[in-house]
Every structure is written in structure tokens, then in C-alpha cells.
KOLGU-4560 file (N, C-alpha, C; in nm, 3 decimals, padded with zeros to 5 digits):
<recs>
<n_xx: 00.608 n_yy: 01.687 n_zz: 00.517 ca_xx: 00.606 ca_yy: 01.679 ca_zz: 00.662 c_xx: 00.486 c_yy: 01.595 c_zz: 00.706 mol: A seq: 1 type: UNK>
<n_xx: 00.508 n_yy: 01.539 n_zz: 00.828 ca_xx: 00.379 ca_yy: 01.433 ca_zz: 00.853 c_xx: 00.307 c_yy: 01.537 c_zz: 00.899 mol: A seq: 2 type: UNK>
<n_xx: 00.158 n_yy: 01.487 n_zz: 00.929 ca_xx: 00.049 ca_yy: 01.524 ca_zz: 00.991 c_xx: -00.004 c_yy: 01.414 c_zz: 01.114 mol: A seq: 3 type: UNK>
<n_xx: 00.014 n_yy: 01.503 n_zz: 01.260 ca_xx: -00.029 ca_yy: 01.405 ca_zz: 01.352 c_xx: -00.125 c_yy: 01.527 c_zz: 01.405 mol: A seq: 4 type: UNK>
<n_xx: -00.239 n_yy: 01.414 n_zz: 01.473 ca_xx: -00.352 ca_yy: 01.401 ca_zz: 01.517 c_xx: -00.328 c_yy: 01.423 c_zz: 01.688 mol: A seq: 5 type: UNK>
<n_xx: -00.405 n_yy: 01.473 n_zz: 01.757 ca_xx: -00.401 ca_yy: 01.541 ca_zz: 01.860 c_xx: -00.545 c_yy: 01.554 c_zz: 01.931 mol: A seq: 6 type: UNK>
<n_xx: -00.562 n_yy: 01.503 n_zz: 02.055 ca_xx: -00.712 ca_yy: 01.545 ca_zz: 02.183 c_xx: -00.678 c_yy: 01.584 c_zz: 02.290 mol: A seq: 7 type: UNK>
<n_xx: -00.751 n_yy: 01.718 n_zz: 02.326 ca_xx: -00.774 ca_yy: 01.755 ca_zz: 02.400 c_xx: -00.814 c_yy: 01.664 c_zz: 02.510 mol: A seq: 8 type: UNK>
<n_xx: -00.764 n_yy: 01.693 n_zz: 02.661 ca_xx: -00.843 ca_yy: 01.620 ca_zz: 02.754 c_xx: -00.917 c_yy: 01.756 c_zz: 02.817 mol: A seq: 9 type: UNK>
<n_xx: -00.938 n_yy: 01.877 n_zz: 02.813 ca_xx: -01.043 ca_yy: 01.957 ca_zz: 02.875 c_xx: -01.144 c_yy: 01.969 c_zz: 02.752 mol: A seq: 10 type: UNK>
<n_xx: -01.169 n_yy: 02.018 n_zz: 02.600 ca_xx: -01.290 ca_yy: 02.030 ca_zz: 02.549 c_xx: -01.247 c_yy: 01.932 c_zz: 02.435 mol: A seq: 11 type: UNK>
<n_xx: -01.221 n_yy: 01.835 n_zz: 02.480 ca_xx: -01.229 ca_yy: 01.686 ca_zz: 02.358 c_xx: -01.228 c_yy: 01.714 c_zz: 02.223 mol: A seq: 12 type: UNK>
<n_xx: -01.154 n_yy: 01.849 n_zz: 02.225 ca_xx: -01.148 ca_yy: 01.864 ca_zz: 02.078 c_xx: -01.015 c_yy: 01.770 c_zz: 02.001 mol: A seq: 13 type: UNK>
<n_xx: -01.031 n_yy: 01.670 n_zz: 01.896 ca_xx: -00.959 ca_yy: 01.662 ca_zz: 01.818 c_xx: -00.898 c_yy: 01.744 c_zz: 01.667 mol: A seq: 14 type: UNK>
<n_xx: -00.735 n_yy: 01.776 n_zz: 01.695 ca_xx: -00.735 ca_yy: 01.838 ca_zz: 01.552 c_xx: -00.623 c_yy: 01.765 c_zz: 01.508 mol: A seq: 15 type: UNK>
<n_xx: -00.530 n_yy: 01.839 n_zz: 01.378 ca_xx: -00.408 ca_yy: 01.778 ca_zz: 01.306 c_xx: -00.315 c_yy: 01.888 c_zz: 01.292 mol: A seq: 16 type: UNK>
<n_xx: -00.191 n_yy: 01.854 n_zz: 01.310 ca_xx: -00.113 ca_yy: 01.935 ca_zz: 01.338 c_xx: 00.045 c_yy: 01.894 c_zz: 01.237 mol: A seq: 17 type: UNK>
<n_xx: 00.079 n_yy: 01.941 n_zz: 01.172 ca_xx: 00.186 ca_yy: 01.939 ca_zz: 01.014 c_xx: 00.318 c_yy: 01.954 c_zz: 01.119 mol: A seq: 18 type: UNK>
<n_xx: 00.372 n_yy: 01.897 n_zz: 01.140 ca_xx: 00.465 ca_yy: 01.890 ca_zz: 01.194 c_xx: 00.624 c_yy: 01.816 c_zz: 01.128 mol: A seq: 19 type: UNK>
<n_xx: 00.769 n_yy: 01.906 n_zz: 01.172 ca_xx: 00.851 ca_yy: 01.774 ca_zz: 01.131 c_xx: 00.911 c_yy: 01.703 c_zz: 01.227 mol: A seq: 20 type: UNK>
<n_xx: 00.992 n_yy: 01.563 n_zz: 01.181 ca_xx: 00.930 ca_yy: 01.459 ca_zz: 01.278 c_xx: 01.033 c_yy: 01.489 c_zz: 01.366 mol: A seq: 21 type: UNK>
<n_xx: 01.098 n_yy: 01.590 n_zz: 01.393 ca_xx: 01.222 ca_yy: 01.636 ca_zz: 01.472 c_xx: 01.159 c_yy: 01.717 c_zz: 01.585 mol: A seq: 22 type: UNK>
<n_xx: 01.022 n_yy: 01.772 n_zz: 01.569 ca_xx: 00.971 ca_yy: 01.892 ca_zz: 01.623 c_xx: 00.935 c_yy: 01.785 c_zz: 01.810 mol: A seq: 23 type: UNK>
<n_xx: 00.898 n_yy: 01.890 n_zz: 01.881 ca_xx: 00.881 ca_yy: 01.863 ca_zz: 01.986 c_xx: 00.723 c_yy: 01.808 c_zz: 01.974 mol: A seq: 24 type: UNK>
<n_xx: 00.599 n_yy: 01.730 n_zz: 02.060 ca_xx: 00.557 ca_yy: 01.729 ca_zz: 02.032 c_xx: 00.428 c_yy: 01.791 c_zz: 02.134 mol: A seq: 25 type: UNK>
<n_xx: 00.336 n_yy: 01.868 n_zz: 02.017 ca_xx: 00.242 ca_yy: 01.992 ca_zz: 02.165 c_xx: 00.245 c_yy: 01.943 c_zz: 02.303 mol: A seq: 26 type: UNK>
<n_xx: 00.170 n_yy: 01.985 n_zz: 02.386 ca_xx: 00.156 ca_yy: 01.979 ca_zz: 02.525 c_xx: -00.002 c_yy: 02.050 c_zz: 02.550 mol: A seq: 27 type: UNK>
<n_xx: -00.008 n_yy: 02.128 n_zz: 02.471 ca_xx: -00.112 ca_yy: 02.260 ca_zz: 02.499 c_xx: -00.216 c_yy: 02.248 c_zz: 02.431 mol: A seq: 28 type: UNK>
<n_xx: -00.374 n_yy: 02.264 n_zz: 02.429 ca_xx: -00.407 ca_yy: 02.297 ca_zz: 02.341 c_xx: -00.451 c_yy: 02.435 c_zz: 02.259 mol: A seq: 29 type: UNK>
<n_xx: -00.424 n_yy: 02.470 n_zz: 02.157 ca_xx: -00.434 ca_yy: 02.602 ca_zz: 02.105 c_xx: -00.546 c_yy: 02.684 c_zz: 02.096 mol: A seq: 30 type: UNK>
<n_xx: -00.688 n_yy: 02.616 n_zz: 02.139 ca_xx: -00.800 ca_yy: 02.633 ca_zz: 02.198 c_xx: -00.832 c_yy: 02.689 c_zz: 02.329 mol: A seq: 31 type: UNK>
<n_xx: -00.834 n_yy: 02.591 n_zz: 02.404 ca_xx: -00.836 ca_yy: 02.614 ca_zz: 02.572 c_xx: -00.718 c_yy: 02.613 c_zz: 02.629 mol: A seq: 32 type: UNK>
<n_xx: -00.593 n_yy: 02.592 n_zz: 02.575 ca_xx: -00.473 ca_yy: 02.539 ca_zz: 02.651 c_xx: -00.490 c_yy: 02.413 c_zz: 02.761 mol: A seq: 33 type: UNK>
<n_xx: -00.583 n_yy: 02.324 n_zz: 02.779 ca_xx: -00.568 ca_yy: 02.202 ca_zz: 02.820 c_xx: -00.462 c_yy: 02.114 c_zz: 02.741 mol: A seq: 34 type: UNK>
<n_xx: -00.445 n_yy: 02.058 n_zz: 02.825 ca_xx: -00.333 ca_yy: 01.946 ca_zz: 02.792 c_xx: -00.403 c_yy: 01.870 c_zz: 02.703 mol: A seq: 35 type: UNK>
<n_xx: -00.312 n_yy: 01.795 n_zz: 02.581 ca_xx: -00.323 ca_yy: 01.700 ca_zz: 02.471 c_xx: -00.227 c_yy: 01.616 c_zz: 02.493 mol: A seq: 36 type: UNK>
<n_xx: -00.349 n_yy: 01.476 n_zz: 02.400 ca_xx: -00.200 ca_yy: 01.321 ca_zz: 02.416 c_xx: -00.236 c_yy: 01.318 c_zz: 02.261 mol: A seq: 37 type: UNK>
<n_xx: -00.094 n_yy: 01.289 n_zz: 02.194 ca_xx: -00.102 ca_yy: 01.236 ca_zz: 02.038 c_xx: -00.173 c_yy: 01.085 c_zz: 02.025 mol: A seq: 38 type: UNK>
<n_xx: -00.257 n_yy: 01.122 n_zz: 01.899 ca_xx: -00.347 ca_yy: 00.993 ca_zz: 01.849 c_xx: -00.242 c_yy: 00.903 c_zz: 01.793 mol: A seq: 39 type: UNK>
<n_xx: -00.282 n_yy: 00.780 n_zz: 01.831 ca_xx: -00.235 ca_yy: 00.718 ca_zz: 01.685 c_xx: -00.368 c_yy: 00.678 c_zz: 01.562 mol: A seq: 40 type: UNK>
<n_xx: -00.303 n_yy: 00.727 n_zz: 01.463 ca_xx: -00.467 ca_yy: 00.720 ca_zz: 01.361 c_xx: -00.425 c_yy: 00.659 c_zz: 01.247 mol: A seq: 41 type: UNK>
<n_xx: -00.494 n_yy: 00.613 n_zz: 01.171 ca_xx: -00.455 ca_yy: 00.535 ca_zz: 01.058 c_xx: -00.380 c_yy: 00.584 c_zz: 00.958 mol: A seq: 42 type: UNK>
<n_xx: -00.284 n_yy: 00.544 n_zz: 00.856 ca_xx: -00.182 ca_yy: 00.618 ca_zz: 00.791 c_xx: -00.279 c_yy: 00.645 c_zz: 00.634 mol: A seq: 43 type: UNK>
<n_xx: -00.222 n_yy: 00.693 n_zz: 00.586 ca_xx: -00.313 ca_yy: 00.726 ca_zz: 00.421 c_xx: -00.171 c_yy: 00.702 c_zz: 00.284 mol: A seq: 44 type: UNK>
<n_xx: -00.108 n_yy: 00.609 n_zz: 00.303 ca_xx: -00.033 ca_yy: 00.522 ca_zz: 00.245 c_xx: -00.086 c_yy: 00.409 c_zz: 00.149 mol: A seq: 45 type: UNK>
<n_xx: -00.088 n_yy: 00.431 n_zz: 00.050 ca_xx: -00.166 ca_yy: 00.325 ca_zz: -00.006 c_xx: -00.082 c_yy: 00.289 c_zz: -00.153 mol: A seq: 46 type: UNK>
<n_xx: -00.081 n_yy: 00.127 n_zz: -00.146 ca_xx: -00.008 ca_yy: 00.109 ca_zz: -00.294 c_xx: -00.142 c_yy: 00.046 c_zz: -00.403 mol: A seq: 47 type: UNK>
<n_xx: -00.130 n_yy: 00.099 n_zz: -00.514 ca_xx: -00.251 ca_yy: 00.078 ca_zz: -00.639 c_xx: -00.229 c_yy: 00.085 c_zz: -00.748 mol: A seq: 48 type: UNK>
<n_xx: -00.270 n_yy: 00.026 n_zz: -00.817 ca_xx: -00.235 ca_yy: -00.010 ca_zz: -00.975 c_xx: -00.143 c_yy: -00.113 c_zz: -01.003 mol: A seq: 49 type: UNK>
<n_xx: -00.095 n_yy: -00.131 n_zz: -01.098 ca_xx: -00.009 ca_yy: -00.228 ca_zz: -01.122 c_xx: 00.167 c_yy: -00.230 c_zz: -01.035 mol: A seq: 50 type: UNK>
<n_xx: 00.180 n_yy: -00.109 n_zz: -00.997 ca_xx: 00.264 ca_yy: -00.085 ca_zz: -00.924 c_xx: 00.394 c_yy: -00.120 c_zz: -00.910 mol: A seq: 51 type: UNK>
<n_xx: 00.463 n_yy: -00.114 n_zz: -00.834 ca_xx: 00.688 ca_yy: -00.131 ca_zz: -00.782 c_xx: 00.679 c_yy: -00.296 c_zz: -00.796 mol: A seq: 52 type: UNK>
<n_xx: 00.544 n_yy: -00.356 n_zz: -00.816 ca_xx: 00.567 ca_yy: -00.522 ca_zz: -00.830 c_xx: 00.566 c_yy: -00.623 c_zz: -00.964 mol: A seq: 53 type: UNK>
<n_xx: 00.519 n_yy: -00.506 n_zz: -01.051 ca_xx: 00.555 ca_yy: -00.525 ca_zz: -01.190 c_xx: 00.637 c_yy: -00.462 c_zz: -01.249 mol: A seq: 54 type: UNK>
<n_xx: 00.727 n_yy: -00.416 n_zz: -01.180 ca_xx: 00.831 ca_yy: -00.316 ca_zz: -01.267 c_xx: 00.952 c_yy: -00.392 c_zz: -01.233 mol: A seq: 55 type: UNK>
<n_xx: 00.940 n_yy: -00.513 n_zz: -01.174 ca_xx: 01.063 ca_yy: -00.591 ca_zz: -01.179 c_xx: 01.101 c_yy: -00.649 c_zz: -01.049 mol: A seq: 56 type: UNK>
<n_xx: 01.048 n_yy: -00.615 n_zz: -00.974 ca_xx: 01.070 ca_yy: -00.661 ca_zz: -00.795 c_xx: 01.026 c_yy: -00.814 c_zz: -00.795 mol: A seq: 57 type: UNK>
<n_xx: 00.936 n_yy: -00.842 n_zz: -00.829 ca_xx: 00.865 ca_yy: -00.956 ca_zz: -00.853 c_xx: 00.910 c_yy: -01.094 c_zz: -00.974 mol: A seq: 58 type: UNK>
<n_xx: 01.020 n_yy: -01.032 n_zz: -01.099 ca_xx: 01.021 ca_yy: -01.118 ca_zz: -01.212 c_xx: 01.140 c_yy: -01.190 c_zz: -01.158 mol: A seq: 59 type: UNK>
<n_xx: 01.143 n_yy: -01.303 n_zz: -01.217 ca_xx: 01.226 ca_yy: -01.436 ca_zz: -01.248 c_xx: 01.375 c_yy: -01.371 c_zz: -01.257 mol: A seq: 60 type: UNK>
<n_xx: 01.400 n_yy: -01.264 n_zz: -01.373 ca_xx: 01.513 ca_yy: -01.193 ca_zz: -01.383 c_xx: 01.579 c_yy: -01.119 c_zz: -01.291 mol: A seq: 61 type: UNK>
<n_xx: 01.516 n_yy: -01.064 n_zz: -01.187 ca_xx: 01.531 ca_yy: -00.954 ca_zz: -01.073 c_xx: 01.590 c_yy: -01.036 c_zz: -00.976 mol: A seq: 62 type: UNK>
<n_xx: 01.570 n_yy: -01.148 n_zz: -00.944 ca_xx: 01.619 ca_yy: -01.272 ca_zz: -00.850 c_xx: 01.738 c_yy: -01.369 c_zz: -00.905 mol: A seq: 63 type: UNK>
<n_xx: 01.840 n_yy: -01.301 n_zz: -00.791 ca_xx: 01.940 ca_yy: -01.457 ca_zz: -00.801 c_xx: 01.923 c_yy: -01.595 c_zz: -00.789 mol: A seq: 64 type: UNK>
<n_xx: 01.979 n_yy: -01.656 n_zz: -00.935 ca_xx: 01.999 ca_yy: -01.830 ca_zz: -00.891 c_xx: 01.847 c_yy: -01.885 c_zz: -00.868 mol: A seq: 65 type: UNK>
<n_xx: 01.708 n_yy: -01.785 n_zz: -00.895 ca_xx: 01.617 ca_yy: -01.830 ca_zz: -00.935 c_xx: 01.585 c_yy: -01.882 c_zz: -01.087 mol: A seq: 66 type: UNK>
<n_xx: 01.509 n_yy: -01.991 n_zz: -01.061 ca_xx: 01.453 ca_yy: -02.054 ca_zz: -01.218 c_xx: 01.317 c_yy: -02.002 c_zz: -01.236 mol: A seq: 67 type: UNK>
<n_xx: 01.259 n_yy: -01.940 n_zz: -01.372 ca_xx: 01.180 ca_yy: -01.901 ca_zz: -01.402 c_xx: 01.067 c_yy: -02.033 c_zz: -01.445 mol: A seq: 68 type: UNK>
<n_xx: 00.977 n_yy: -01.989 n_zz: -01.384 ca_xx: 00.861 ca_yy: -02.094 ca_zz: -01.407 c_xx: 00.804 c_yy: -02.102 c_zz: -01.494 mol: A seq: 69 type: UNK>
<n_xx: 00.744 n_yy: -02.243 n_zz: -01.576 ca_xx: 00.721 ca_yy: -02.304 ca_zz: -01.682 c_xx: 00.615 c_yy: -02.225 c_zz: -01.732 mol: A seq: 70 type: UNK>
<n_xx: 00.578 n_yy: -02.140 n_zz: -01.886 ca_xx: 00.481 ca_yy: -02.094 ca_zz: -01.918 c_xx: 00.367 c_yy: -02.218 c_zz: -01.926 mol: A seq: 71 type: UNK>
<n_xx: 00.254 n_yy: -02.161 n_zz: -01.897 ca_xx: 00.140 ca_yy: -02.178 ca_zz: -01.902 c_xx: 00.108 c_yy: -02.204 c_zz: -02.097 mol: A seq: 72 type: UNK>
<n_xx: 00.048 n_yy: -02.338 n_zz: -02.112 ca_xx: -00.017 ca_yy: -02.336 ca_zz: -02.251 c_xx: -00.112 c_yy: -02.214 c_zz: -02.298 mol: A seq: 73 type: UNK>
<n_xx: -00.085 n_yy: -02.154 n_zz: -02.416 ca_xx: -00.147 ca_yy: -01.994 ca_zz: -02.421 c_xx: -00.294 c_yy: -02.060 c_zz: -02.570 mol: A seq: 74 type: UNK>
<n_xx: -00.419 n_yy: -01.967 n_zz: -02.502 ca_xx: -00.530 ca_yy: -02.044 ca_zz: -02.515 c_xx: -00.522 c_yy: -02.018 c_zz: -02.718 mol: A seq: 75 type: UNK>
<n_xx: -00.600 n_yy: -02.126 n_zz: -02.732 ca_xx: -00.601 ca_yy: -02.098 ca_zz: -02.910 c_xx: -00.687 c_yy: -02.038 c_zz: -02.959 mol: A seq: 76 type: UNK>
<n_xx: -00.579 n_yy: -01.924 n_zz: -03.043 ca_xx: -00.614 ca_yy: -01.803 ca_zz: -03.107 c_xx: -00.723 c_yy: -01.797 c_zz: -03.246 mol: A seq: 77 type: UNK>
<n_xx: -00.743 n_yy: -01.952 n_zz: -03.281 ca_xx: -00.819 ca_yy: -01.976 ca_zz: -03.386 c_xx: -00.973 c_yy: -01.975 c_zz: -03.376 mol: A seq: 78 type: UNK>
<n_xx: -01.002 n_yy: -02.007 n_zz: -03.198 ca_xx: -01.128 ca_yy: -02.047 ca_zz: -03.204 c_xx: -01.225 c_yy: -02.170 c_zz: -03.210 mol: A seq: 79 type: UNK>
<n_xx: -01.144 n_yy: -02.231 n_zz: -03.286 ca_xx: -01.205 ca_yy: -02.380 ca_zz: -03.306 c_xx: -01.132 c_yy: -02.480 c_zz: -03.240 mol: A seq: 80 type: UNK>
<n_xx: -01.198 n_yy: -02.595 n_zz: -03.229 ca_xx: -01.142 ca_yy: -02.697 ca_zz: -03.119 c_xx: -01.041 c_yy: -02.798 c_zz: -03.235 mol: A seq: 81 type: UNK>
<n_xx: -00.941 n_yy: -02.762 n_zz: -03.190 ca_xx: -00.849 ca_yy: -02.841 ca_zz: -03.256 c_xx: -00.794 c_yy: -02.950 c_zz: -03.138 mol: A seq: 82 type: UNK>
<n_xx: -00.763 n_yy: -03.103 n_zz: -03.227 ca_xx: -00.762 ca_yy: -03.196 ca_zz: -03.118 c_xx: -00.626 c_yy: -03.211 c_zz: -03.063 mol: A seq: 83 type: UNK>
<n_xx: -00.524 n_yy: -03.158 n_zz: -03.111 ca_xx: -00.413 ca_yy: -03.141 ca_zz: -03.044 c_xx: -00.394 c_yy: -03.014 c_zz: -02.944 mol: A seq: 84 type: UNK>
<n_xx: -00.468 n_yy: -02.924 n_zz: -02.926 ca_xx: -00.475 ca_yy: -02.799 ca_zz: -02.850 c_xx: -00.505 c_yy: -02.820 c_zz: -02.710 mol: A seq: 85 type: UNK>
<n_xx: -00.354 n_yy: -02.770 n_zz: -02.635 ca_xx: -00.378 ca_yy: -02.817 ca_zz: -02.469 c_xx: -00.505 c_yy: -02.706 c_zz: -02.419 mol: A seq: 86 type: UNK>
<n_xx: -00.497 n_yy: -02.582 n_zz: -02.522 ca_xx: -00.608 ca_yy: -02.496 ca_zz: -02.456 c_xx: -00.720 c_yy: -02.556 c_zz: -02.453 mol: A seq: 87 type: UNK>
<n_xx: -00.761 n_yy: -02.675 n_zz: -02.540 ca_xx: -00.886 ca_yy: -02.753 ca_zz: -02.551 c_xx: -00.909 c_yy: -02.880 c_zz: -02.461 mol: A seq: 88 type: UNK>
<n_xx: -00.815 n_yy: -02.899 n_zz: -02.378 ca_xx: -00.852 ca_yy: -02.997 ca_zz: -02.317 c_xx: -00.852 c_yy: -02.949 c_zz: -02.228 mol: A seq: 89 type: UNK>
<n_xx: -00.765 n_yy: -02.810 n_zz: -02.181 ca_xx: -00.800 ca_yy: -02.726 ca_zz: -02.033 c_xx: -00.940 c_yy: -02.711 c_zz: -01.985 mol: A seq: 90 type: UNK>
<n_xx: -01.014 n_yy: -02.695 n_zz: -02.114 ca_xx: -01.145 ca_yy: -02.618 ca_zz: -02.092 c_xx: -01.256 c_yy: -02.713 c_zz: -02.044 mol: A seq: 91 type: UNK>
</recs>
């Protein structure tokens, strides 16, 4: 159920109130019974980590009639500068 935010206009109290989103919404406050207007306050929604954008939303395969883009030369695993190595002329 969401949680909305709520002020008092007689003792400026702000609180939060668990509500579902069907419910009516207060009028009163449960304090003084002065009248309240709903906040709007910032949401606590947050996407992190590698997330729904590496699990396929994002790849070449997941998309129609898209062409997958050209790999990248992958750097050399030997260490030494070899003169044919595109990783060596990247650098």
C-alpha cells in the first residue's frame, strides 16, 4: 500500500499515512482535527545494480530487425606489444 504524506494547516504538523489508493483521502487531522492538504513528496523508487537493462531489454537480440553492433577489438591478453595488435595501436 502507498504511503502519503499529510500537513496540518492549524499545528503544522506533518505526518504519513499507509493508505490504499482507493481510500478516501483524510480531511482531519488526528491530532487537533484541523484540516490537512496531501503533500506531494518525493517517491523512494529507485533502480540499482546492473538491473531489467542487462537482462535483455537493452541487447541486439531483444529488438526487431535490429543489427547488432560491430565488436570492439578485445585488448591483448599477452602483454607485450605485438605489431599487428589493434589493442596496440589503440593505446
Amino acid at each position: 500500500m502507498p504511503v502519503y504524506e499529510y500537513e496540518c494547516s492549524s499545528c503544522r504538523k506533518v505526518f504519513e499515512v499507509q493508505q490504499k489508493m482507493s481510500d478516501a483521502p483524510l480531511s482531519a487531522c488526528p491530532e487537533c482535527e484541523g484540516a490537512v492538504r496531501k503533500l506531494m513528496s518525493m517517491s523512494s523508487f529507485q533502480l540499482k545494480g546492473g538491473g531489467w537493462y542487462a537482462d535483455g531489454y537493452g541487447s541486439a537480440s531483444g529488438g526487431a530487425g535490429k543489427a547488432a553492433a560491430p565488436a570492439a577489438p578485445s585488448p591483448c591478453q599477452s602483454g607485450g606489444a605485438c605489431a599487428n595488435c589493434p589493442a596496440a595501436s589503440a593505446s
